[in-house]
C-alpha positions in Angstrom: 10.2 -16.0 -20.7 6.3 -15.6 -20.4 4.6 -12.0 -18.8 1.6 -10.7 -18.5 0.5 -7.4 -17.8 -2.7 -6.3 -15.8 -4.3 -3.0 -16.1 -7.2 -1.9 -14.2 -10.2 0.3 -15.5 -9.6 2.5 -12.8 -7.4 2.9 -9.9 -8.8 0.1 -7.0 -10.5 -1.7 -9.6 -8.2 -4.9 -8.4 -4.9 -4.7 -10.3 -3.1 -5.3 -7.2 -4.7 -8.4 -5.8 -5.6 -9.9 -9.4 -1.4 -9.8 -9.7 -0.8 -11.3 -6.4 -3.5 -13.7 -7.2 -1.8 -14.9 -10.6 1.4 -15.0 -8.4 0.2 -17.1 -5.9 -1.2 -19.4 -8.2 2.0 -19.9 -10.0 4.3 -19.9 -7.3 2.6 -22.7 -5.8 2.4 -25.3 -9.0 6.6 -24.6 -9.2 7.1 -21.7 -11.1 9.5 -19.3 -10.8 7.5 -16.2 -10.8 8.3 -12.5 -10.2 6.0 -9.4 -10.0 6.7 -5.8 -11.6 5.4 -2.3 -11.6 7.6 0.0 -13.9 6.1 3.0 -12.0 3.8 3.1 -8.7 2.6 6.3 -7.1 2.2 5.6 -3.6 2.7 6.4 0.4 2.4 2.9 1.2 5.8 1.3 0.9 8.4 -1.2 1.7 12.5 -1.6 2.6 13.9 -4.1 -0.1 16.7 -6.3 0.4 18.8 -3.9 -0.9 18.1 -1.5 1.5 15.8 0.4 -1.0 12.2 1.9 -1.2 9.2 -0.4 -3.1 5.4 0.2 -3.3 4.0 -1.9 -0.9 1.6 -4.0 -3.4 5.1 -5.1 -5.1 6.7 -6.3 -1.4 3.4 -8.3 -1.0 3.2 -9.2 -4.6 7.4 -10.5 -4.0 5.8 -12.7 -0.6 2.9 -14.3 -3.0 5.9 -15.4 -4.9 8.1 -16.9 -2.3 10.3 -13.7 -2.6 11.9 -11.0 -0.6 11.1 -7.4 -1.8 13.9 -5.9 -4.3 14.3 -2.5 -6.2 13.4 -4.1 -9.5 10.5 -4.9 -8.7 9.5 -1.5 -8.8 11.9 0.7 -10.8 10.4 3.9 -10.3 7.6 4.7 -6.9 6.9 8.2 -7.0 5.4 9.7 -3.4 2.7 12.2 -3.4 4.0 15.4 -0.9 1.7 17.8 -1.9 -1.5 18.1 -4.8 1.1 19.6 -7.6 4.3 17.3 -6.1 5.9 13.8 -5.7 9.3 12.8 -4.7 10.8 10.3 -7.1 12.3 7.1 -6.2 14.3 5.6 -8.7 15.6 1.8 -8.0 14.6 2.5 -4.4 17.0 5.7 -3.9 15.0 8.9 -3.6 16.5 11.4 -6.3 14.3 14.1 -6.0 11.3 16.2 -5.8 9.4 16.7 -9.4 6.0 18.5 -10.7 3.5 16.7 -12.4 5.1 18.8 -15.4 8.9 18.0 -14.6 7.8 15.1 -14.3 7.2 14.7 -17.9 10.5 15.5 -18.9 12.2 12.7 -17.2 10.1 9.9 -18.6 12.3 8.7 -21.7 14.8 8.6 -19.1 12.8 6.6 -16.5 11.2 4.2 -19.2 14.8 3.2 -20.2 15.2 1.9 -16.7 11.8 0.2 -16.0 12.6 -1.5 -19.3 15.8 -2.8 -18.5 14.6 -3.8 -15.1 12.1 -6.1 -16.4 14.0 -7.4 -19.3 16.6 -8.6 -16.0 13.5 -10.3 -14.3 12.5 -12.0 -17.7 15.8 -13.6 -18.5 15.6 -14.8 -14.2 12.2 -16.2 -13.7 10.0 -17.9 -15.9 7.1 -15.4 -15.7 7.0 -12.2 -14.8 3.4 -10.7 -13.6 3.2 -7.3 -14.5 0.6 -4.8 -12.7 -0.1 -1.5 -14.8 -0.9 2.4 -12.8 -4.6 3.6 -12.9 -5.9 3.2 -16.2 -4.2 2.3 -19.6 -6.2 4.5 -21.1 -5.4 7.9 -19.7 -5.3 9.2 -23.1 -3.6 12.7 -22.2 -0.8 10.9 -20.7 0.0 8.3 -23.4 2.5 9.5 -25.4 4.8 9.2 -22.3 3.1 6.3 -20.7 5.9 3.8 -19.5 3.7 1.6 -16.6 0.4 0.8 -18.9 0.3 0.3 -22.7 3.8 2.1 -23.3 5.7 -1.0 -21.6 2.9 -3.5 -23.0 4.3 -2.5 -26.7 7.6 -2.0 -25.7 7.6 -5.6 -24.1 4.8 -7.2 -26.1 3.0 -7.9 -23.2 -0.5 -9.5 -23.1 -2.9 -7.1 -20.8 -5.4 -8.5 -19.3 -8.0 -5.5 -18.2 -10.0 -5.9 -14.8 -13.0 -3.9 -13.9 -14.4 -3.1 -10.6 -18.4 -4.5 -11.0 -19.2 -3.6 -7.5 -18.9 0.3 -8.3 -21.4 -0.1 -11.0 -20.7 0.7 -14.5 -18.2 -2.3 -15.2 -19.4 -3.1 -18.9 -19.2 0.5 -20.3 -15.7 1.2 -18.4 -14.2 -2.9 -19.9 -15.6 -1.3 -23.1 -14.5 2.1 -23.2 -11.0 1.2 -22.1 -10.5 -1.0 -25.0 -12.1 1.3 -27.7 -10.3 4.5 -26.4 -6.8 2.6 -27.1 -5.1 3.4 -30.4 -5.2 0.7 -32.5 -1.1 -0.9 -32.1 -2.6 -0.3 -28.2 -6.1 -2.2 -28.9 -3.8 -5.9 -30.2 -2.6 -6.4 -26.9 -5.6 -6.2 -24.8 -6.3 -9.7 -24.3 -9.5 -9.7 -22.3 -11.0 -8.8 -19.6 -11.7 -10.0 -15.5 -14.9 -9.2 -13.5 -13.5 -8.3 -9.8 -15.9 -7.8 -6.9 -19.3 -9.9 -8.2 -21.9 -10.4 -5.3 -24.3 -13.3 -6.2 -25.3 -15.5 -8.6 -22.8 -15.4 -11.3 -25.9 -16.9 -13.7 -27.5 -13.5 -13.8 -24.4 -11.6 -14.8 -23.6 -14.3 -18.0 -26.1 -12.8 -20.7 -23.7 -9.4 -20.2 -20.5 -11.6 -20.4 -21.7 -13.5 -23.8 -22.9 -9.6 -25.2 -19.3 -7.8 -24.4 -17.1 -11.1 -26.1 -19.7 -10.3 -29.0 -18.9 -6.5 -29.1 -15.2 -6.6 -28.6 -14.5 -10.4 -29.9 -12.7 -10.4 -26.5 -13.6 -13.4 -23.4 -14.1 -12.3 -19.8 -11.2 -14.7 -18.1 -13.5 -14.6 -15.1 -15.5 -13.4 -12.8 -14.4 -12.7 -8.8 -16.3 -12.6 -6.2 -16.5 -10.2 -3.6 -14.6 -11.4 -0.3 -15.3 -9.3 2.6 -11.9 -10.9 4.5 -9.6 -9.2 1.3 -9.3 -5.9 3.1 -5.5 -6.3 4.3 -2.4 -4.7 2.5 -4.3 -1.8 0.8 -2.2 -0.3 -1.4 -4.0 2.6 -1.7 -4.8 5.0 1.8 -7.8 6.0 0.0 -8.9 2.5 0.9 -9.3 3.5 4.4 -12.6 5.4 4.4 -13.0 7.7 7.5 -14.9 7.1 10.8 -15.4 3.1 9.0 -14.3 0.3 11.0 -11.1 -1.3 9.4 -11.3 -5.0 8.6 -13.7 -7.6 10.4 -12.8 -7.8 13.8 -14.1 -11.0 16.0 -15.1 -10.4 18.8 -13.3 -9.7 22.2 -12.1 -12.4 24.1 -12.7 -10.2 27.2 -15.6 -8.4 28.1 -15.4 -5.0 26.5 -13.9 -3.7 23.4 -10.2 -1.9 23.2 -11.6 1.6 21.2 -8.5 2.7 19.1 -8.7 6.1 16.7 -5.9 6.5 14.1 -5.8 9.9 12.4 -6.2 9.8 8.8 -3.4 12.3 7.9 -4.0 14.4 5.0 -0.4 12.5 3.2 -0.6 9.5 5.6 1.9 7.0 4.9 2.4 3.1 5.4 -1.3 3.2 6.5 -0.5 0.0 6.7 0.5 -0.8 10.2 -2.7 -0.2 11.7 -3.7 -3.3 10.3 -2.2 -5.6 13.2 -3.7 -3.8 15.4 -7.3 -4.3 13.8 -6.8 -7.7 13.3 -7.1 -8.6 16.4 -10.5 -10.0 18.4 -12.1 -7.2 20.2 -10.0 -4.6 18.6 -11.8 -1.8 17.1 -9.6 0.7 14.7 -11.2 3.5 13.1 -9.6 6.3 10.8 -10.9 9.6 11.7 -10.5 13.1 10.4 -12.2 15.3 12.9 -12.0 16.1 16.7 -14.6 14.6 18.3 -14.1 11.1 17.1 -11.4 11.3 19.1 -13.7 11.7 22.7 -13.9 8.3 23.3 -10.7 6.7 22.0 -9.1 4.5 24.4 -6.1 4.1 22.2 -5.0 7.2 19.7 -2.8 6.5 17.1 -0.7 9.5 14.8 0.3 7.3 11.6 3.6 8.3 9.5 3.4 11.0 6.8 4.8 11.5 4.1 4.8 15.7 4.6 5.0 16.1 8.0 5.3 19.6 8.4 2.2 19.8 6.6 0.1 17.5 8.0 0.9 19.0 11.6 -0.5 22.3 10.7 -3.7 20.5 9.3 -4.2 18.6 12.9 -3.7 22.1 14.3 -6.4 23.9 11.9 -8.9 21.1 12.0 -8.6 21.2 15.9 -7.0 17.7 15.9 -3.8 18.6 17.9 -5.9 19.6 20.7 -8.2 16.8 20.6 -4.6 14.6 20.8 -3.5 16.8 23.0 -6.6 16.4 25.7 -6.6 12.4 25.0 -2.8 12.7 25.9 -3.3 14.6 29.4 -6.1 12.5 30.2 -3.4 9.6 30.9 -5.0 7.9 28.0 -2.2 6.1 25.6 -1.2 7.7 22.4 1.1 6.0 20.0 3.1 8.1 17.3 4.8 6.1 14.3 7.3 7.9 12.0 6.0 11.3 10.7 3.1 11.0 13.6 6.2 10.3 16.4 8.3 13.6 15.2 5.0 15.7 15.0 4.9 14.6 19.3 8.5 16.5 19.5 9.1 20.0 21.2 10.1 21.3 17.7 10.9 20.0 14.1 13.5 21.4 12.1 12.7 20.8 7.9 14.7 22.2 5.4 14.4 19.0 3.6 10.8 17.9 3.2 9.0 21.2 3.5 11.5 23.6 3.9 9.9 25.2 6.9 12.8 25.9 8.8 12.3 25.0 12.5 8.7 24.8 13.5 6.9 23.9 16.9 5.8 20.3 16.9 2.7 19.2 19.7 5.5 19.4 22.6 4.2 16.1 23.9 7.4 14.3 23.9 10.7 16.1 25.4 12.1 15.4 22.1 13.7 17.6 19.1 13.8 16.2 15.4 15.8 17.5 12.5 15.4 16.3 9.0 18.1 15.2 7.3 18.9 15.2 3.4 19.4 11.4 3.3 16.6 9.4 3.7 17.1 6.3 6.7 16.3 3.2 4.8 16.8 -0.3 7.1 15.1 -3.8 8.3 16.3 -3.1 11.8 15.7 -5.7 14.9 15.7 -5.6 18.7 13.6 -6.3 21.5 11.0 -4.3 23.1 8.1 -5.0 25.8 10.3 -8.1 26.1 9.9 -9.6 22.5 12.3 -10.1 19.7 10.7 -7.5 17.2 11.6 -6.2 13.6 10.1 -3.7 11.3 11.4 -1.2 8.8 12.3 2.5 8.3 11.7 4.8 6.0 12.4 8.8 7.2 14.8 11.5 6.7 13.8 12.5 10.3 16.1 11.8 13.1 15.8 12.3 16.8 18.5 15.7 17.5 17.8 15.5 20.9 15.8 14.0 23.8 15.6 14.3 27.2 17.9 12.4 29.4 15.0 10.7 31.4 13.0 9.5 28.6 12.9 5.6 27.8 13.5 3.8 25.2 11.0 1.7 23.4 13.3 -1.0 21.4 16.6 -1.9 22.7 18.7 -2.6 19.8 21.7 -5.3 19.3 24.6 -2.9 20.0 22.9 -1.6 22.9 21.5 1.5 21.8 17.5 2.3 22.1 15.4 3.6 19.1 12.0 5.4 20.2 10.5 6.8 23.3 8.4 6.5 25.9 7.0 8.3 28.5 4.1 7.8 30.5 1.2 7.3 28.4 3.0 8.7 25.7 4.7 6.1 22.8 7.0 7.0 19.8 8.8 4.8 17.3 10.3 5.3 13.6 9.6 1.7 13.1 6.9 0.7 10.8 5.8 -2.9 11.2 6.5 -2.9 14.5 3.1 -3.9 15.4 3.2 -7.6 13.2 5.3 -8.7 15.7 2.6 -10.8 17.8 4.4 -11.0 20.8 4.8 -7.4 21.8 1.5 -6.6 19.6 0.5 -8.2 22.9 1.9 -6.9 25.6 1.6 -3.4 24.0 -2.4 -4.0 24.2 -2.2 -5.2 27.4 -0.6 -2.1 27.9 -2.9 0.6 26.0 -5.9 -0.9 28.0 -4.4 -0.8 31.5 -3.7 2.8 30.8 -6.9 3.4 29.4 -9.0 1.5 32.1 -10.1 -1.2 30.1 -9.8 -3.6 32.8 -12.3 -5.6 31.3 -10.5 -6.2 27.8 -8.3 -9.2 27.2 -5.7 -10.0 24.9 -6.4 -13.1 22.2 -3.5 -15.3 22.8 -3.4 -16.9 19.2 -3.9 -14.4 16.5 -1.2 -14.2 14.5 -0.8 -11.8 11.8 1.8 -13.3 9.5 -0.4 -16.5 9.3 -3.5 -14.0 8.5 -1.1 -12.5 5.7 -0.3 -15.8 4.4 -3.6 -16.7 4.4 -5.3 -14.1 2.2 -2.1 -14.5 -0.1 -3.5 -18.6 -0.3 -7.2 -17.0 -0.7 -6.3 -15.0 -3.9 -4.6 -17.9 -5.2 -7.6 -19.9 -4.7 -9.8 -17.6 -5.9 -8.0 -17.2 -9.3 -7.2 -21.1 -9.2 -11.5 -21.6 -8.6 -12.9 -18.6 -10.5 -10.6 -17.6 -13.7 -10.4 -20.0 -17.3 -6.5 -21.1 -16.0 -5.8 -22.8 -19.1 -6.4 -19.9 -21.0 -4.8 -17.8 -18.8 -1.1 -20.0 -18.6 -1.8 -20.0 -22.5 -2.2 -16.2 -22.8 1.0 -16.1 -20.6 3.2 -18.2 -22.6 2.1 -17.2 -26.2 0.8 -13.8 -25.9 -2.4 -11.8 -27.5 -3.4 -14.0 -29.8 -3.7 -13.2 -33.2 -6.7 -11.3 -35.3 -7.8 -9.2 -32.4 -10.2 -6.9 -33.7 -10.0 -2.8 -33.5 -13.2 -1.0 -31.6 -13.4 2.4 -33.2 -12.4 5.1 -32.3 -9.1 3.6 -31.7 -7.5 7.0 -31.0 -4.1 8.1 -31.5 -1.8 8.8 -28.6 -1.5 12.4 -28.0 1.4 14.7 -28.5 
């Protein structure tokens, strides 16, 4: 049936949210509609229905749809462990560490199943939206490209290509994408989508009218910029440091609730903070150095991908000190995944890092050994009172904790997963925090034990009806700003015809 596949000039430049967008929009005249990423490289994921590992932008891409998260729609999500390594994930089952040489190697393999994974969706669903990885035209990759142009002409997939105008530059990179393509490459690209356009649209047509002439190409639309699109990032580089996340309103209370998450060198699921700074008079912050940290009321350690590693960077940037000081001040301090095992007396790696035993911050009377399997589930309990789900994702597991120590979420066969202790708070669960109800009570919590007597808990935000919400905004805005005729047309029949070829229309690399 009919696909279409966006690429982006550059990473960020809006692949993610254009495809949700076109989802959205589908999904709510009655199509069937599925979205697809061959191969994603990113901390930021999800647990699919299968009990497998996703990218994150396909799991909200599958909920713009109507859809649970599954393995297919994301073959192959490789996650970044170090600068020169990634673990693979192939149909959400990690299978190994690789190089960004190895790497290379395994690609005819890994194409054959991203192929075959969408050629499944497309005999399911009546369109498939297909988002591509960085930039189609990384030219020193493309003779082994299998998420950009090498699964546009393995598929014949129409590409749409959308530039970021808010960074400057947009014109020369829709340009230069196109005319660095080889020609077979060139065919396919389609046109082209302005994303991030502040003001009047009028000024920017002259430009439009001049790039159709030069590539014979039409811009499908122009998006404006939306300061409420900010949840979901797909990217951690999203989150800049020391900036406020989101747009918080403000408190219902009389003072502000402070809270400081450490941006982890590998951070991972970045994610969950967003509940959190969703919320009226909540004020999250990343940070990366120790002072930022002086006036937190609430400190957050995120999950990480490399935990090992990431704990001897908060110990040489004079981070696990500054937690350590926020911790013995009876202030609250909440660890999630790799952040919880880095609060254990010790941490025993031979899996992720191969470190061997190592001492964590000792703030929880907790050990933690890795184990070769990674933990993959949608578990659900109760916690603070409240029904909650969430999600793991770890090959850590709790070896040993102290007999006094508390459980944080009571579980259905009457075991308890996480700990508490005093001001101290640590889970595995990611997504914990969308549940509203203890998202509440856990507030309530952080600012008693901070001494923010005068902050007060909003008791209607609701974060799944803010998710839903900016998955009916991108619908609107591709409904309201993008030629949708020619866009259901370029879905069902393809690139049309006579496309001309920009020189130099390169050949793919060796």
């Amino acid at each position: 049936m009919g696909a279409l596949l966006v690429a982006g000039t550059t990473s960020d430049a809006g692949k993610s949210v254009l495809a949700a967008g076109i989802c959205r929009w589908l999904a709510r005249q009655g199509v069937r509609v599925a979205p697809f990423k061959a191969q994603n490289m990113s901390n930021n994921s999800a647990v699919t229905v299968e009990g497998g590992e996703i990218g994150r932008a396909q799991a909200v891409q599958a909920a713009a749809c109507g859809l649970e998260p599954s393995v297919r729609f994301n073959p192959v999500l490789l996650k970044p462990g170090g600068d020169r390594s990634s673990q693979v994930v192939v149909l959400g089952k990690a299978v190994g560490e690789v190089s960004a040489m190895s790497y290379r190697d395994r690609k005819r393999e890994l194409s054959v199943i991203a192929r075959s994974a969408l050629a499944e969706l497309r005999s399911e669903f009546d369109v498939v939206i297909c988002e591509g990885a960085g930039s189609p035209t990384e030219i020193n990759l493309r003779a082994t490209d299998i998420a950009n142009m090498g699964l546009a002409r393995a598929a014949n997939l129409p590409v749409l290509v959308v530039g970021d105008i808010d960074r400057g530059g947009v014109f020369a990179h829709l340009f230069g994408t196109l005319a660095l393509l080889e020609p077979a490459d060139q065919v396919l690209i389609a046109g082209f989508v302005v994303n991030k356009f502040r003001g009047d649209p009028a000024l920017l047509e002259p430009g439009l009218r001049q790039l159709r002439g030069l590539t014979g190409r039409p811009v499908y639309g122009v998006l404006p910029w939306r300061e409420d699109l900010w949840l979901d990032a797909e990217d951690s580089l999203s989150y800049v440091a020391d900036g406020v996340i989101g747009r918080p309103a403000p408190p219902a209370g009389g003072q502000w609730l402070r809270v400081a998450v450490v941006r982890l060198p590998r951070i991972s699921n970045a994610t969950d903070m967003e509940a959190l700074a969703g919320e009226p008079g909540v004020s999250v912050r990343f940070v990366t150095e120790p002072s930022r940290l002086a006036d937190a009321d609430l400190v957050v350690l995120p999950g990480s991908k490399a935990t090992v590693s990431d704990l001897d960077w908060l110990r040489r940037t004079g981070l696990a000190d500054a937690v350590r000081l926020h911790s013995q001040s009876g202030r609250p301090l909440l660890g999630i995944c790799g952040g919880f095992q880095m609060l254990a007396r010790t941490i025993a790696d031979d899996v992720e890092s191969g470190a061997g035993e190592v001492p964590g911050l000792g703030l929880l009377d907790t050990e933690i050994a890795f184990a070769p399997d990674k933990t993959l589930t949608r578990p659900a309990g109760k916690a603070f009172g409240h029904a909650v789900d969430g999600y793991e994702i770890h090959h850590g597991r709790v070896a040993r904790r102290a007999a006094r120590l508390g459980g944080l979420i009571e579980l259905s066969d009457g075991d308890v997963e996480g700990v508490v202790d005093g001001p101290v708070i640590g889970t595995h669960w990611h997504g914990l925090l969308e549940n509203d109800g203890f998202r509440r009570e856990f507030l309530r919590w952080a600012a008693a034990t901070a001494g923010r007597d005068g902050f007060e808990v909003a008791p209607d935000y609701s974060f799944a009806a803010a998710r839903t919400a900016q998955l009916d905004l991108l619908g609107d805005l591709v409904e309201q700003h993008l030629d949708t005729d020619a866009l259901w047309a370029l879905i069902e029949r393809g690139a049309p015809d006579g496309l001309p070829v920009l020189p130099p229309g390169a050949p793919a690399l060796d």
